[in-house]
C-alpha positions in Angstrom: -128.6 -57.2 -85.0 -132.1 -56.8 -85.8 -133.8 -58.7 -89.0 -136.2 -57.2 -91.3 -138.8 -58.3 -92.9 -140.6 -56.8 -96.0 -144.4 -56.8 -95.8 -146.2 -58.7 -98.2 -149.7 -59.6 -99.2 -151.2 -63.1 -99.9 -153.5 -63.2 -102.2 -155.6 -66.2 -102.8 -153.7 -67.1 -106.2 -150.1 -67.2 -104.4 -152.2 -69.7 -102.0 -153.4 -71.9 -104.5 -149.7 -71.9 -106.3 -147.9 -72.8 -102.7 -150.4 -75.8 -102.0 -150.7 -77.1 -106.0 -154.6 -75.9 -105.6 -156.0 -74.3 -109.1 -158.8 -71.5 -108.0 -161.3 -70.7 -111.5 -160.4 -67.3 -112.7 -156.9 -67.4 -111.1 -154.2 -66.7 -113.3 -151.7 -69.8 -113.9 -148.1 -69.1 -112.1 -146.4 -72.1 -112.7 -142.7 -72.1 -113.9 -143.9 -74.0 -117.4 -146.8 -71.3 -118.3 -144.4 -68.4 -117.1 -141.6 -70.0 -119.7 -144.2 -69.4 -122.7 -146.5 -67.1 -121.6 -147.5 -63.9 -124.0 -150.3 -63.2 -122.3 -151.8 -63.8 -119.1 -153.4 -67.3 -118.4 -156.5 -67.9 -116.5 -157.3 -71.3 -114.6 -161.3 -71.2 -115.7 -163.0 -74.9 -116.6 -164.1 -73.8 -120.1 -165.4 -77.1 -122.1 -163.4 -77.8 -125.4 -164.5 -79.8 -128.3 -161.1 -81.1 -130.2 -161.7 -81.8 -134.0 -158.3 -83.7 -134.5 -157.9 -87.3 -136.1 -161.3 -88.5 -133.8 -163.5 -85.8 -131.5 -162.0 -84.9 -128.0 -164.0 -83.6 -125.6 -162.4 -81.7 -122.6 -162.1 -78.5 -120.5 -159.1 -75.9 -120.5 -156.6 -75.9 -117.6 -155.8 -72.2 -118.1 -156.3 -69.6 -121.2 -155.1 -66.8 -122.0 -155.8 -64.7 -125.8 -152.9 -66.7 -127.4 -154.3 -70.1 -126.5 -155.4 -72.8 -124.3 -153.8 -75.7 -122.2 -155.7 -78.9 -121.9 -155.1 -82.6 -120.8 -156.3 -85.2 -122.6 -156.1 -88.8 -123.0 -155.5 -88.8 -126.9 -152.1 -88.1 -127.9 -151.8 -84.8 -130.4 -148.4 -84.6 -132.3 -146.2 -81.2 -132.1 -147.4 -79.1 -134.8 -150.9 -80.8 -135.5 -153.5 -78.5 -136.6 -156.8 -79.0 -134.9 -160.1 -77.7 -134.6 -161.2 -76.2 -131.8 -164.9 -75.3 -130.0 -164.7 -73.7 -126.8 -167.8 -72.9 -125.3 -166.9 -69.0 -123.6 -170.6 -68.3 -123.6 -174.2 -69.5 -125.6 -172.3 -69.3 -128.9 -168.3 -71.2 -128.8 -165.5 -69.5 -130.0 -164.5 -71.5 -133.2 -160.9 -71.7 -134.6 -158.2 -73.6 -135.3 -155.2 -74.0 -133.3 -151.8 -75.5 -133.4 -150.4 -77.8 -131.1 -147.3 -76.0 -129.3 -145.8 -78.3 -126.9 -147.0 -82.2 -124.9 -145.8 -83.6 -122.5 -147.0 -87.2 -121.2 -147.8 -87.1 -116.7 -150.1 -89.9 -114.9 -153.2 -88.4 -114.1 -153.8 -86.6 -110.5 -157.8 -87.7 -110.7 -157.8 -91.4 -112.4 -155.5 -93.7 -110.5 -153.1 -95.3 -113.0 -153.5 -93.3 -116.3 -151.3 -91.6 -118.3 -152.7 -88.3 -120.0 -151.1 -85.7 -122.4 -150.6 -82.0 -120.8 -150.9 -80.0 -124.5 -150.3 -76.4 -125.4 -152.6 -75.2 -128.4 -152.2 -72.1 -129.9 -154.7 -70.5 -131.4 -154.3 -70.0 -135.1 -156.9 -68.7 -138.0 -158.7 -66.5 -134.7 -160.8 -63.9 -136.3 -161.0 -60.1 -135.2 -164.5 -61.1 -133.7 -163.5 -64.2 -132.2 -160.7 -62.8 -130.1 -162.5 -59.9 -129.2 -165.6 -61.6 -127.6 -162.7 -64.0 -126.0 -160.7 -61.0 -124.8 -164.1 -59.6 -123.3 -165.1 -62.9 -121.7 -161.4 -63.2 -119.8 -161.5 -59.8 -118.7 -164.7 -60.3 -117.5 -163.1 -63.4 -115.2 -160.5 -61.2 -114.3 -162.9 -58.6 -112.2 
């Protein structure tokens, strides 16, 4: 009996998934972003200013044109509205977003802390806000 096998390509982002290795301008493919997603999510480093109860100042896991995921020290309640600041390019893309879902892990990067993993989604994003953020992830994508 002879076995088949399909052909398949690797691409660097199946890589990254396979040894839990984020490349920037990858899109995210874990089982938790592929649950929510509406759009497609890009691991890119983008630095986030947090206006919630005190300033938070971070960088995005992944974003996509429906919102961002970040981790953060400072616990955000389920349904807070903050404000946001992401700095896409010279001039940040300012909104507001929601917070959509946190859950509470011990940090990969400093030994003993616990962070918050947060989904915000944007909300109050203007027609030019998410067009110059739709043009500056499709420019990561090529």
């Amino acid at each position: 009996m002879a076995l088949f096998l399909k052909p398949f390509v690797i691409q660097l982002y199946h890589i990254a998934f396979l040894i839990d290795k984020r490349i920037p301008g990858s899109y995210d493919t874990t089982m938790e972003a592929r649950e929510r997603r509406r759009g497609k999510r890009y691991v890119y480093p983008y630095t986030v200013l947090i206006q919630g109860a005190r300033p938070v100042s971070t960088y995005t896991e992944n974003i996509s044109e429906g919102g961002i995921r970040v981790v953060i020290r400072d616990i955000l309640e389920t349904g807070a509205v903050v404000g946001l600041q992401i700095f896409i390019a010279e001039q940040p893309l300012v909104c507001e977003g929601r917070v959509v879902w946190r859950r509470e892990k011990t940090s990969t990067v400093l030994e003993s802390t616990v962070v918050q993993d947060t989904g915000i989604e944007f909300v109050h994003l203007g027609r030019n806000e998410r067009a110059r953020l739709a043009a500056c992830l499709r420019e990561r994508r090529e």
